[in-house]
N, CA, C and O atoms as a GROMACS GRO file, in nm:
protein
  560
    1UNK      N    1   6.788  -1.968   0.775
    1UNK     CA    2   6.646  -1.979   0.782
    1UNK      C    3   6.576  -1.848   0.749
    1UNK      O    4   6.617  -1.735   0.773
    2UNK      N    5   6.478  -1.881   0.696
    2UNK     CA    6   6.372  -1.749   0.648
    2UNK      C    7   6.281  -1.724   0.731
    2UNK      O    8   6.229  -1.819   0.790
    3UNK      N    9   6.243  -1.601   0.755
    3UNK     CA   10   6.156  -1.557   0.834
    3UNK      C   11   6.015  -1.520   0.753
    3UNK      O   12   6.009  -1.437   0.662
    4UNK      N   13   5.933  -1.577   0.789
    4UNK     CA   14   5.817  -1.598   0.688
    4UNK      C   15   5.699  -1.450   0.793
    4UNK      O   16   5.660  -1.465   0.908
    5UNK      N   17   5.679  -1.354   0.724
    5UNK     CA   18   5.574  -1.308   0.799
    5UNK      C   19   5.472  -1.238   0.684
    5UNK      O   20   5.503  -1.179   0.581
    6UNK      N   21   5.344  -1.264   0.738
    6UNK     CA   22   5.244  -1.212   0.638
    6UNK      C   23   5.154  -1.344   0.581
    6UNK      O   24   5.150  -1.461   0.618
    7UNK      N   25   5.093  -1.283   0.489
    7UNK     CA   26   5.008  -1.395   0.403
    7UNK      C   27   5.063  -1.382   0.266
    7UNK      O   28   5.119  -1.280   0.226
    8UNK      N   29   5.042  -1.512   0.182
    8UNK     CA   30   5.046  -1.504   0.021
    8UNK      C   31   4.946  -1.450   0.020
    8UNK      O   32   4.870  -1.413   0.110
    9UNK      N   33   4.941  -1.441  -0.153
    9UNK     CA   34   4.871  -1.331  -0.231
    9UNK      C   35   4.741  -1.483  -0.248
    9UNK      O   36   4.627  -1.447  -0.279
   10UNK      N   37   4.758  -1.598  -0.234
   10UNK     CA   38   4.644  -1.715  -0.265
   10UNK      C   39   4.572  -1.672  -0.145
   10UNK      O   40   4.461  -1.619  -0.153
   11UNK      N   41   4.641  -1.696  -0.022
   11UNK     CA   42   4.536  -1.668   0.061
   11UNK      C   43   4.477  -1.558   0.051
   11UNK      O   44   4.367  -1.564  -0.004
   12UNK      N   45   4.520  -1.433   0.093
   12UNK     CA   46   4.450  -1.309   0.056
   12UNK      C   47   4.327  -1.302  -0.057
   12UNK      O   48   4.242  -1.213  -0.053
   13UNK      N   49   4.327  -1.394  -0.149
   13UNK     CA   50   4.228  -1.351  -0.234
   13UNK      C   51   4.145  -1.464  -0.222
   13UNK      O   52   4.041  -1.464  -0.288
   14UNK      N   53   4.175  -1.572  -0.141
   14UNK     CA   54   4.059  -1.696  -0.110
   14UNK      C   55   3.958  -1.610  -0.007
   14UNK      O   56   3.835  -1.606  -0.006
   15UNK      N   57   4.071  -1.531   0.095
   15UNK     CA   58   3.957  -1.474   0.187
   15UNK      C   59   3.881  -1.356   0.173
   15UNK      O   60   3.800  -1.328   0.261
   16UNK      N   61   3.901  -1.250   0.032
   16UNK     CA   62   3.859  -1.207  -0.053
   16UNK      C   63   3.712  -1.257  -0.125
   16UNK      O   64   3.608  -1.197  -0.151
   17UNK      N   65   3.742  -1.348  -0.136
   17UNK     CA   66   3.634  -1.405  -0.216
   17UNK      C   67   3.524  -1.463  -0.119
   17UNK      O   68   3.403  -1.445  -0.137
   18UNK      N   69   3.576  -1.532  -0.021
   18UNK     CA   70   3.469  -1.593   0.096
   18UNK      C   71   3.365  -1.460   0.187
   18UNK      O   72   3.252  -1.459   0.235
   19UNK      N   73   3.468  -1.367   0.175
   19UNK     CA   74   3.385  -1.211   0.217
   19UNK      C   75   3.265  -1.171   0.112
   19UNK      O   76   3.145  -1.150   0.130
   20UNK      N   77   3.341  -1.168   0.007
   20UNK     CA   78   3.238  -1.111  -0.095
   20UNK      C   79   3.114  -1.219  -0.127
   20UNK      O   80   3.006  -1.165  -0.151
   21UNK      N   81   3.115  -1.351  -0.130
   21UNK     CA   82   3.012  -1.442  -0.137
   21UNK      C   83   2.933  -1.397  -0.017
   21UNK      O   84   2.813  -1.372  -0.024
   22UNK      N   85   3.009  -1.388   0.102
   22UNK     CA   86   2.874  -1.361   0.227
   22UNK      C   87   2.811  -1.251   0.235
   22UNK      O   88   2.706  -1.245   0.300
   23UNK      N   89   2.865  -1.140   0.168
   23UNK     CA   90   2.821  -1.012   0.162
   23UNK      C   91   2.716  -1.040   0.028
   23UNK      O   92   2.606  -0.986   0.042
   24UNK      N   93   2.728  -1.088  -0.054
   24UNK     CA   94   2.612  -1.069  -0.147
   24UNK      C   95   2.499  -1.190  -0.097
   24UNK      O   96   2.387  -1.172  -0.145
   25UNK      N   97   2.510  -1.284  -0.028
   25UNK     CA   98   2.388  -1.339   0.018
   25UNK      C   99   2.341  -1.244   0.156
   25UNK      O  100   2.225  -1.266   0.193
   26UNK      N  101   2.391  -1.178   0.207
   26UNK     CA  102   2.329  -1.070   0.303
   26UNK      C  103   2.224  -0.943   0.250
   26UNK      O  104   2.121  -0.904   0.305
   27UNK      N  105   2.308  -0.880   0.083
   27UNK     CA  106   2.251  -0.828   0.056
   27UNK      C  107   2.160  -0.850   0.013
   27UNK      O  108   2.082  -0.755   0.011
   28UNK      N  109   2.107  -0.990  -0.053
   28UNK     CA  110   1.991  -0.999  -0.153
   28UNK      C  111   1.905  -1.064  -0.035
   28UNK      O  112   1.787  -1.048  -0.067
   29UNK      N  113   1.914  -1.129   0.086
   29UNK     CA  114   1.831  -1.118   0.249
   29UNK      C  115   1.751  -0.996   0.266
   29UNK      O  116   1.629  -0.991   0.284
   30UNK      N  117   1.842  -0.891   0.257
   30UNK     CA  118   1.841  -0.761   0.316
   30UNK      C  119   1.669  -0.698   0.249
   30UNK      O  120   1.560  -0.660   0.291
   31UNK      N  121   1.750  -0.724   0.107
   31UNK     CA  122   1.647  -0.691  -0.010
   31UNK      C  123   1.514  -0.733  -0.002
   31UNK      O  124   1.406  -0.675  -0.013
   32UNK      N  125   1.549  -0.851   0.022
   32UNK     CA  126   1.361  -0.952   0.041
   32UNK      C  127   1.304  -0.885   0.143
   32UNK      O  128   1.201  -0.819   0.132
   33UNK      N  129   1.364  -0.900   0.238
   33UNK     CA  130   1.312  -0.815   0.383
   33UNK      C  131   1.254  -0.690   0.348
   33UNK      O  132   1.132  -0.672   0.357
   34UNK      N  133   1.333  -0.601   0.307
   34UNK     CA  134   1.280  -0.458   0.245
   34UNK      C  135   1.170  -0.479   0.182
   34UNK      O  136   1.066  -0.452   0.242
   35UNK      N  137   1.163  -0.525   0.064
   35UNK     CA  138   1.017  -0.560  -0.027
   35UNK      C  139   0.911  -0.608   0.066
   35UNK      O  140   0.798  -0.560   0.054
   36UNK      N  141   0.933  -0.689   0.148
   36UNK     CA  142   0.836  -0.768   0.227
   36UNK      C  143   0.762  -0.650   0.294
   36UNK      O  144   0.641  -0.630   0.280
   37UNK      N  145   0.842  -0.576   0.367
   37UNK     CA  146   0.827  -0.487   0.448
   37UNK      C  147   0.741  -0.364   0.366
   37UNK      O  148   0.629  -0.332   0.407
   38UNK      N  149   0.795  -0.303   0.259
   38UNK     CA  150   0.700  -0.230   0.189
   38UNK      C  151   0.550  -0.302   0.120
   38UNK      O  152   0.444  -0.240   0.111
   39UNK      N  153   0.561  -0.385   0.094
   39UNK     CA  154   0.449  -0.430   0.069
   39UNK      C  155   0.329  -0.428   0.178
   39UNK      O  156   0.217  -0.376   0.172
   40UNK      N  157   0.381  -0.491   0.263
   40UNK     CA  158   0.297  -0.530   0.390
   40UNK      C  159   0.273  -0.357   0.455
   40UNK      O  160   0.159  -0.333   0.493
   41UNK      N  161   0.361  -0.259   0.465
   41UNK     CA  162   0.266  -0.137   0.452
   41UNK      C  163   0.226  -0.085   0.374
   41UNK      O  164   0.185   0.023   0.414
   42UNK      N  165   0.208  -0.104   0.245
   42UNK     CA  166   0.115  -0.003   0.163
   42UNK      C  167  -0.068  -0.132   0.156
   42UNK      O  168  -0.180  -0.124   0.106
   43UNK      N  169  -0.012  -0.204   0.218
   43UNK     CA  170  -0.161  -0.308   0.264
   43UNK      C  171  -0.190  -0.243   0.340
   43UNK      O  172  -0.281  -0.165   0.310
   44UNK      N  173  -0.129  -0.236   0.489
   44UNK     CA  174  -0.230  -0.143   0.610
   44UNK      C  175  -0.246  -0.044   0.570
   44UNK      O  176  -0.357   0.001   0.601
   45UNK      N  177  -0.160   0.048   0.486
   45UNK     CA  178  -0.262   0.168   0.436
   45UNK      C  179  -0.355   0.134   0.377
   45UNK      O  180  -0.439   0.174   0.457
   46UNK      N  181  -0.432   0.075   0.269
   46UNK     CA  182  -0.519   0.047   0.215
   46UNK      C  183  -0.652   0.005   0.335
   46UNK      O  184  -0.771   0.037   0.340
   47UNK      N  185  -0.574  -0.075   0.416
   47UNK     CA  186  -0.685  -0.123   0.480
   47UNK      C  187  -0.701  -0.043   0.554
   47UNK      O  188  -0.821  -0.034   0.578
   48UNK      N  189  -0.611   0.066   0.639
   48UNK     CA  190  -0.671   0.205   0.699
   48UNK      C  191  -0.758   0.280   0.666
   48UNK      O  192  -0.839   0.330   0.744
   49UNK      N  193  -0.752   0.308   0.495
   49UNK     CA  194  -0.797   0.378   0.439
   49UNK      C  195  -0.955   0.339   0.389
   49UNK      O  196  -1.048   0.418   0.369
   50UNK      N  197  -0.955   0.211   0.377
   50UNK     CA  198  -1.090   0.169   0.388
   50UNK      C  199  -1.182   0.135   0.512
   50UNK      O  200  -1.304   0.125   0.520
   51UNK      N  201  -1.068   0.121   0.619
   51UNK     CA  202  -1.192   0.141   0.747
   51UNK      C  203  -1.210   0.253   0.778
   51UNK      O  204  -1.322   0.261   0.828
   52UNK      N  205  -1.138   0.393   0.777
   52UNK     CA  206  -1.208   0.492   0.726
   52UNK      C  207  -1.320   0.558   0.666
   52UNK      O  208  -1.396   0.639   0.719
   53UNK      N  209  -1.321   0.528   0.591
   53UNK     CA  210  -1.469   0.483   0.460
   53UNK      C  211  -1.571   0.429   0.558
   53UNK      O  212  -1.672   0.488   0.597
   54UNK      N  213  -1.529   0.305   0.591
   54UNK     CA  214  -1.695   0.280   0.669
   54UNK      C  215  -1.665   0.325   0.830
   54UNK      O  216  -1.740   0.272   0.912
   55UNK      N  217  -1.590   0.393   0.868
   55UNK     CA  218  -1.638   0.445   0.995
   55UNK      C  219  -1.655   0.602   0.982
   55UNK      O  220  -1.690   0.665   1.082
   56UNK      N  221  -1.636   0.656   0.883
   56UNK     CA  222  -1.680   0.793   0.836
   56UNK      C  223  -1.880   0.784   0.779
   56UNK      O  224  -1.940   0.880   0.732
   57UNK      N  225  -1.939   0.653   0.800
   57UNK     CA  226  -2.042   0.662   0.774
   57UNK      C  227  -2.078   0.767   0.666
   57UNK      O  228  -2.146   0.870   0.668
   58UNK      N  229  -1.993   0.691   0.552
   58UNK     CA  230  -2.008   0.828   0.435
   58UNK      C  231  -2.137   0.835   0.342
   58UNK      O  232  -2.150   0.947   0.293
   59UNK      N  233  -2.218   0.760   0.313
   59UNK     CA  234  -2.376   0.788   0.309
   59UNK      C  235  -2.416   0.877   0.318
   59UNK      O  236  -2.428   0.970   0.238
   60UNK      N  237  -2.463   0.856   0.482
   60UNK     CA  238  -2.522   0.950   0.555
   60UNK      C  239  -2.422   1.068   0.494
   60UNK      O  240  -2.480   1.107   0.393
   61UNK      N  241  -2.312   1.134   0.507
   61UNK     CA  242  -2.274   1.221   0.472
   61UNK      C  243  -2.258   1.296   0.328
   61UNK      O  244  -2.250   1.417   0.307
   62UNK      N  245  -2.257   1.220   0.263
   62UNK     CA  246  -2.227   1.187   0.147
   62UNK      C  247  -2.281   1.364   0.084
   62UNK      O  248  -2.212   1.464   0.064
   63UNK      N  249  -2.449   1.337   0.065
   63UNK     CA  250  -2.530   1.430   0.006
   63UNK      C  251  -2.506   1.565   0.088
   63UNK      O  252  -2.608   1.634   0.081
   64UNK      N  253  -2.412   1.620   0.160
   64UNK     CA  254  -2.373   1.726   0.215
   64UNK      C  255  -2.270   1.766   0.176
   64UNK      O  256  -2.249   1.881   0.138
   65UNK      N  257  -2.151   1.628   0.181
   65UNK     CA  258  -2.016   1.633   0.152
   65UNK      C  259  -2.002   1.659   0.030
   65UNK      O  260  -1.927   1.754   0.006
   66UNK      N  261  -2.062   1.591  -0.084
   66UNK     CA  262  -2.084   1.531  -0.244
   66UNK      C  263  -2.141   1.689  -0.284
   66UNK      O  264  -2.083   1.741  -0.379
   67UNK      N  265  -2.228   1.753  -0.231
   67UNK     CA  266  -2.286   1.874  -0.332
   67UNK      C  267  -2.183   2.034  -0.264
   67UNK      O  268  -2.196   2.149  -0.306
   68UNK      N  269  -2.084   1.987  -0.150
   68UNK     CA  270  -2.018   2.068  -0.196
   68UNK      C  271  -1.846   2.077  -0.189
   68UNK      O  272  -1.771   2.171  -0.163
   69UNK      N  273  -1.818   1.922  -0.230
   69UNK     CA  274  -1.677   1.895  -0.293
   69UNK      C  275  -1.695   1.846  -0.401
   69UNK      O  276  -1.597   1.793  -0.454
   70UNK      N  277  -1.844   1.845  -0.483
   70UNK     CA  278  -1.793   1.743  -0.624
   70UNK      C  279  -1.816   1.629  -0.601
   70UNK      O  280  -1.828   1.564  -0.705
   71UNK      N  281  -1.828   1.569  -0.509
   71UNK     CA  282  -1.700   1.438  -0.500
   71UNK      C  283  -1.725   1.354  -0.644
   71UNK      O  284  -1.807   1.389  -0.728
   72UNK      N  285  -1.620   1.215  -0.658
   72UNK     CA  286  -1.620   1.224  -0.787
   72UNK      C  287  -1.702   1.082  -0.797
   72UNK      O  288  -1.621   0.992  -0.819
   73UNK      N  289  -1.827   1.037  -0.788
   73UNK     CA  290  -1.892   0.924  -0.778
   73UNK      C  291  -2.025   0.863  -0.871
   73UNK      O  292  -2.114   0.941  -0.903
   74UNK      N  293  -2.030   0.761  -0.900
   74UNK     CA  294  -2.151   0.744  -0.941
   74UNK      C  295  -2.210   0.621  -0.951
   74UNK      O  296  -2.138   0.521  -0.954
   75UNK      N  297  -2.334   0.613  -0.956
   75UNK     CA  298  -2.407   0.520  -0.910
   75UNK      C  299  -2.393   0.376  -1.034
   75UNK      O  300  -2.440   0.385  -1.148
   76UNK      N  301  -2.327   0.265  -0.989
   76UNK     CA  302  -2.310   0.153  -1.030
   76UNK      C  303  -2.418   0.064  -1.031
   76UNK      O  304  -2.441   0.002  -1.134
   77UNK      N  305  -2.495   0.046  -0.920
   77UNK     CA  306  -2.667  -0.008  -0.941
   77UNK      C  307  -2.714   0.022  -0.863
   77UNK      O  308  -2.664   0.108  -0.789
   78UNK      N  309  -2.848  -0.040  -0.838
   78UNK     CA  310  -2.934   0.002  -0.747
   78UNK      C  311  -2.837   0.048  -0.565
   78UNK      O  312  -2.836   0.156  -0.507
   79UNK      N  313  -2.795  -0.037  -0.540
   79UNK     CA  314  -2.752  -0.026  -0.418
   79UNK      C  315  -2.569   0.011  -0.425
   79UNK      O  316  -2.516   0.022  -0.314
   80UNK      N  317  -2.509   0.023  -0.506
   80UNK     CA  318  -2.379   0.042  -0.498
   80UNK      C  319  -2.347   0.174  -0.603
   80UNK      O  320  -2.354   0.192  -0.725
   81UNK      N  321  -2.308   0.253  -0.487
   81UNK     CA  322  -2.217   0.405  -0.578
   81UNK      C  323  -2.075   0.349  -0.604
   81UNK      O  324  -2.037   0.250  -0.541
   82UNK      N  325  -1.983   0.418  -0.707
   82UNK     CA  326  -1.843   0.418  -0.682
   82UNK      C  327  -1.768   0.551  -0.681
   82UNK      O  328  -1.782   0.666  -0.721
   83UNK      N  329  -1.708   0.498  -0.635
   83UNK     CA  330  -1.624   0.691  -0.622
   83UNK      C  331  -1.466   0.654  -0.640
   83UNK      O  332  -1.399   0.563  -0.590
   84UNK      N  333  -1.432   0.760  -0.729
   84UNK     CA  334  -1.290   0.738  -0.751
   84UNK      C  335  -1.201   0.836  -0.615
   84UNK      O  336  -1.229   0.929  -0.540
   85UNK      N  337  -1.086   0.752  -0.644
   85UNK     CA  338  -1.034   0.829  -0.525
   85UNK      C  339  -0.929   0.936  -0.527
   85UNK      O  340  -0.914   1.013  -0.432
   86UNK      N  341  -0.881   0.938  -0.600
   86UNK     CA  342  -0.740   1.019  -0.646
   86UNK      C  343  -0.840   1.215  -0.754
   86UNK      O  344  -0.955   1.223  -0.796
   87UNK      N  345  -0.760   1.294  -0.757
   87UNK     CA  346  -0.828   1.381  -0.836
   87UNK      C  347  -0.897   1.486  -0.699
   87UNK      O  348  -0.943   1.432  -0.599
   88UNK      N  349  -0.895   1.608  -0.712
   88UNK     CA  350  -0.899   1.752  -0.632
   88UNK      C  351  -1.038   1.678  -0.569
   88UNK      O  352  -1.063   1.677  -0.448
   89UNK      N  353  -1.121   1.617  -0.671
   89UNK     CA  354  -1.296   1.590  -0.647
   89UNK      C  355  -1.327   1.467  -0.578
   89UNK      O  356  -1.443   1.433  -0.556
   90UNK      N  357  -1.189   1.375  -0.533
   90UNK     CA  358  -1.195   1.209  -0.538
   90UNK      C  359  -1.264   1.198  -0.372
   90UNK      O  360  -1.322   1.276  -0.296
   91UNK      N  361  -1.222   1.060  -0.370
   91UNK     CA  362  -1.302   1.046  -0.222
   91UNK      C  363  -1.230   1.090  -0.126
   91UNK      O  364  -1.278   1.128  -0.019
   92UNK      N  365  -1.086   1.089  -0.158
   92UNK     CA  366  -0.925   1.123  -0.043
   92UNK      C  367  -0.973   1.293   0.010
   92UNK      O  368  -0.951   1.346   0.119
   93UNK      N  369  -1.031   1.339  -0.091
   93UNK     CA  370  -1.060   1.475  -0.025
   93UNK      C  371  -1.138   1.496   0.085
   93UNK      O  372  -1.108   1.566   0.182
   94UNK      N  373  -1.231   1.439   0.069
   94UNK     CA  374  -1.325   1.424   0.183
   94UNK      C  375  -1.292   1.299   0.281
   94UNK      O  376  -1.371   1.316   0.375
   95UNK      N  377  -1.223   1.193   0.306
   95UNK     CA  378  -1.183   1.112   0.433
   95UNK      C  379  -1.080   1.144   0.463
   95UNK      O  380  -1.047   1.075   0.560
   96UNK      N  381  -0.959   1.252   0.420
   96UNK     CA  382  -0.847   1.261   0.447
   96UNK      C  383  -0.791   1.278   0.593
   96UNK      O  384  -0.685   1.227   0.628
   97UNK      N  385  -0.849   1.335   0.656
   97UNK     CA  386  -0.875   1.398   0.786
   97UNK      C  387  -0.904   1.254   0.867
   97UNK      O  388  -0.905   1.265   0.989
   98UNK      N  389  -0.922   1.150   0.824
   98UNK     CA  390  -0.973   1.059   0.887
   98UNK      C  391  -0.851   0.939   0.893
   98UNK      O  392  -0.878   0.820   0.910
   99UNK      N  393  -0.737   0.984   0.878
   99UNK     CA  394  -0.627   0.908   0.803
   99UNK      C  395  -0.498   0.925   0.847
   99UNK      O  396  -0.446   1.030   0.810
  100UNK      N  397  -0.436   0.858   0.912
  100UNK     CA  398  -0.289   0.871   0.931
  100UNK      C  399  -0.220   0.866   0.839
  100UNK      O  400  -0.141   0.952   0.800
  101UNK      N  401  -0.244   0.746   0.785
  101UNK     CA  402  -0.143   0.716   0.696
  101UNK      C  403  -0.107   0.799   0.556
  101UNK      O  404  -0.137   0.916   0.531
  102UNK      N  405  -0.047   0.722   0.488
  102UNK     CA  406  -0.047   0.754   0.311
  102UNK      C  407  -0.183   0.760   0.218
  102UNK      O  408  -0.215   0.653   0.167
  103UNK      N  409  -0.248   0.851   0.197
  103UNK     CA  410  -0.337   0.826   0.118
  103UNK      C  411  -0.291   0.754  -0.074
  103UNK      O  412  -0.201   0.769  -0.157
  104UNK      N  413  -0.408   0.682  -0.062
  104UNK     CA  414  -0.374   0.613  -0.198
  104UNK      C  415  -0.336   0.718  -0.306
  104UNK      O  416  -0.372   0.834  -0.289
  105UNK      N  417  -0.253   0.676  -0.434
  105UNK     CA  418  -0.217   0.761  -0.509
  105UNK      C  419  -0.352   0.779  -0.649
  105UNK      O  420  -0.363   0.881  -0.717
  106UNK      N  421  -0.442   0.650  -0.666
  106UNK     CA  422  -0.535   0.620  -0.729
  106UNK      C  423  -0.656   0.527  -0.724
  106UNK      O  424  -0.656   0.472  -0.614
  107UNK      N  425  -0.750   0.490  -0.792
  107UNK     CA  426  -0.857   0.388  -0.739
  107UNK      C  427  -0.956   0.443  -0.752
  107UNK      O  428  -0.978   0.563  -0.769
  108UNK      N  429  -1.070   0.298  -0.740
  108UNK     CA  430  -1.198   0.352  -0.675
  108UNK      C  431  -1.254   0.226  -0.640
  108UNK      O  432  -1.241   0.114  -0.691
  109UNK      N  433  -1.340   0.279  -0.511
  109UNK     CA  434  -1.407   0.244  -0.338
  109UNK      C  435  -1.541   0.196  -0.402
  109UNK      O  436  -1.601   0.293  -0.448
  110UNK      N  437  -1.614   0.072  -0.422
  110UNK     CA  438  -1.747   0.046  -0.419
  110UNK      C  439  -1.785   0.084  -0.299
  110UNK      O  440  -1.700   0.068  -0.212
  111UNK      N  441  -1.927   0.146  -0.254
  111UNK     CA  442  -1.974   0.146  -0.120
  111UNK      C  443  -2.130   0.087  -0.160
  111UNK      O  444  -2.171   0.097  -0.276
  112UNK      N  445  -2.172   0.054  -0.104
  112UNK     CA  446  -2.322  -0.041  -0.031
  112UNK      C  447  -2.407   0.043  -0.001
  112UNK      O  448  -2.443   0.018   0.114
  113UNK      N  449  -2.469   0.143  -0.048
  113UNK     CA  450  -2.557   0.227   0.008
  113UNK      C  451  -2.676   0.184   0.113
  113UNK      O  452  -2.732   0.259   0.191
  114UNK      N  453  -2.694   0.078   0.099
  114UNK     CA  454  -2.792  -0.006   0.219
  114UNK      C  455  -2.724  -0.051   0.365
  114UNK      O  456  -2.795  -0.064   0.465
  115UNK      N  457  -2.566  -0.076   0.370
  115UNK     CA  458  -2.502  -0.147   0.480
  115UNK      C  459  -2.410   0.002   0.510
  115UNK      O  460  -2.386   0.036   0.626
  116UNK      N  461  -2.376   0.063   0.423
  116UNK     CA  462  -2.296   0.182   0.446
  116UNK      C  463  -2.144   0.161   0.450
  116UNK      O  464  -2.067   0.240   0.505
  117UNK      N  465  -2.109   0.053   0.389
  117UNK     CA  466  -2.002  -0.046   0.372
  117UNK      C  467  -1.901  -0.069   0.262
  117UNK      O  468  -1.941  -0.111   0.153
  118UNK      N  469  -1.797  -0.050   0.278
  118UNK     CA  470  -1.735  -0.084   0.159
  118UNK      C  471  -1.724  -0.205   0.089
  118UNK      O  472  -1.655  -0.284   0.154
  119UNK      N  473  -1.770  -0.258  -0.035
  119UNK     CA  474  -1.811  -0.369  -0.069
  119UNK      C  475  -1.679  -0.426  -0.149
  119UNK      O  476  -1.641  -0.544  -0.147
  120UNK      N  477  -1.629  -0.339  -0.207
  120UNK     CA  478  -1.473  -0.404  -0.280
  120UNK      C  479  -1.370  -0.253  -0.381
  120UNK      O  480  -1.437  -0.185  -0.458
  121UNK      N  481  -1.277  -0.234  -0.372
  121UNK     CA  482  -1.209  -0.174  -0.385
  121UNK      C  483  -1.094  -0.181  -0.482
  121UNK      O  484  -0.993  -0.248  -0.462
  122UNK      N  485  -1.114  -0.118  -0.571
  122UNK     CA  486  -0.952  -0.117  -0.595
  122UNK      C  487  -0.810  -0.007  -0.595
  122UNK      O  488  -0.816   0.093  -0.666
  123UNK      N  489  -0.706  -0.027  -0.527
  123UNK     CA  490  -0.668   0.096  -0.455
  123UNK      C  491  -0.477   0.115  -0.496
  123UNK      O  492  -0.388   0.034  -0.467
  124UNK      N  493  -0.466   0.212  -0.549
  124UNK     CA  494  -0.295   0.233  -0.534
  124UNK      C  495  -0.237   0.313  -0.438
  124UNK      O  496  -0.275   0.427  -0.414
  125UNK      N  497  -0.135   0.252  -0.376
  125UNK     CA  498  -0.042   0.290  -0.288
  125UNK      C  499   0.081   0.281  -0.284
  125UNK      O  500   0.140   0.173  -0.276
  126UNK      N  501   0.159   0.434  -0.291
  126UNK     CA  502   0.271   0.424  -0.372
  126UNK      C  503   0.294   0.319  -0.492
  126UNK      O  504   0.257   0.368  -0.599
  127UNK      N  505   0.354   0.163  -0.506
  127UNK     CA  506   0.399   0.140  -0.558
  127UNK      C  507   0.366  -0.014  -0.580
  127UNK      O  508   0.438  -0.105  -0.622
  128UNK      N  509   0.231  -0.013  -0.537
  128UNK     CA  510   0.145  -0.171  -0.491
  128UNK      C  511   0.004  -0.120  -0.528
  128UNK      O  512  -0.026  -0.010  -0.483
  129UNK      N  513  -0.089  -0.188  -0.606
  129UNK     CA  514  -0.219  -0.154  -0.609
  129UNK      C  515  -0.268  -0.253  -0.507
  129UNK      O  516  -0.217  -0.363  -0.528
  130UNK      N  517  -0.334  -0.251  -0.422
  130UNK     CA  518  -0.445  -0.351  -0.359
  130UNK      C  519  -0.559  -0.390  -0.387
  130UNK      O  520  -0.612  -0.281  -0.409
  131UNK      N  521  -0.644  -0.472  -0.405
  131UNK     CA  522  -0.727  -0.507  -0.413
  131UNK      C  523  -0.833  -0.547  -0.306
  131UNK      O  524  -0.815  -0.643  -0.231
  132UNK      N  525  -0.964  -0.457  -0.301
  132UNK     CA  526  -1.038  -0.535  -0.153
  132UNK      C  527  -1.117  -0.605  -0.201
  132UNK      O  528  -1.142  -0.572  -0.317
  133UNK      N  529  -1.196  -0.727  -0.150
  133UNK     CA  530  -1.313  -0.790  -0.225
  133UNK      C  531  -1.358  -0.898  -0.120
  133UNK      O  532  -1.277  -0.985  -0.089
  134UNK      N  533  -1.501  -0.895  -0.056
  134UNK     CA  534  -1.509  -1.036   0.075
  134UNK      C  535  -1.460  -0.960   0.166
  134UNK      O  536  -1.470  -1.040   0.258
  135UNK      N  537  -1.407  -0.851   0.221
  135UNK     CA  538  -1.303  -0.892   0.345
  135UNK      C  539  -1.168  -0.928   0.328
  135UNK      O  540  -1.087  -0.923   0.421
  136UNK      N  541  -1.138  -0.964   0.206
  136UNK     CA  542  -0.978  -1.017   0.206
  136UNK      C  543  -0.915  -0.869   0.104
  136UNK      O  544  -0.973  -0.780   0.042
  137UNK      N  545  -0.794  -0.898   0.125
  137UNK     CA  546  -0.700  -0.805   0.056
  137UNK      C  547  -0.612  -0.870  -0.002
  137UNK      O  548  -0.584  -0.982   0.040
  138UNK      N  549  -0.543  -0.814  -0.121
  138UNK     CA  550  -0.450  -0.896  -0.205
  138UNK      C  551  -0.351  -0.762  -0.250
  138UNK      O  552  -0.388  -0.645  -0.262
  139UNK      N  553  -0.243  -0.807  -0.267
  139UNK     CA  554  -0.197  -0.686  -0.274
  139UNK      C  555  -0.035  -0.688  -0.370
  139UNK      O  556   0.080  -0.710  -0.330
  140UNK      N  557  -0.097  -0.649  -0.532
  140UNK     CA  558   0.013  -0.682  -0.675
  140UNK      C  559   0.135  -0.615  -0.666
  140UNK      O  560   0.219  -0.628  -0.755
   0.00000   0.00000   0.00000
């Protein structure tokens, strides 16, 4: 009689293969999760960064702040300035201080000169631009 100890080389590579199938549906899980996850913060930065904006009551400040950083803005119509945000002169210079987070890498902030409000936005962060418009956010 033979003494059988060990595995064949069939099994070994069936359970080979059943490893490696579960490991690549873990990884591409893993992945979604990650994306999900970066996305959904470079949104709360955006949206940090714009309640900023209107709780910096930047108006009112504006003509103090504006004649001596530059800032980089201009008047879109009667009631709405825009200001870009990125650039030594942008708006990030002057709310930065007001900001935990990541400041955007580019953009520019409509504000409401009558409500003192940010009216719609368009904003990059790291590796997601956002969009503000209404109250809602969307984020490419």
């Amino acid at each position: 009689m033979k003494n059988k100890n060990g595995f064949t080389l069939v099994e070994l590579l069936a359970v080979i293969t059943v490893i490696a199938v579960l490991l690549s549906i873990a990884t591409t899980s893993t992945v979604s999760v990650l994306n999900k996850g970066r996305k959904r913060t470079e949104k709360l930065s955006a949206k940090e960064y714009i309640t900023a904006i209107n709780d910096y009551n930047f108006i009112a400040k504006a003509n103090e702040k504006i004649s001596t950083t530059n800032c980089d803005c201009s008047q879109l119509s009667a009631n709405i300035i825009k200001c870009k945000v990125e650039g030594s002169n942008g708006l990030s210079t002057i709310i930065k201080e007001s900001i935990d987070g990541k400041l955007p890498k580019s953009g520019t902030v409509n504000i409401d000169k009558t409500t003192n409000k940010v009216v719609s936005a368009k904003i990059k962060v790291n590796h997601y631009t956002v969009n503000y418009n209404n109250n809602k956010y969307k984020i490419n």
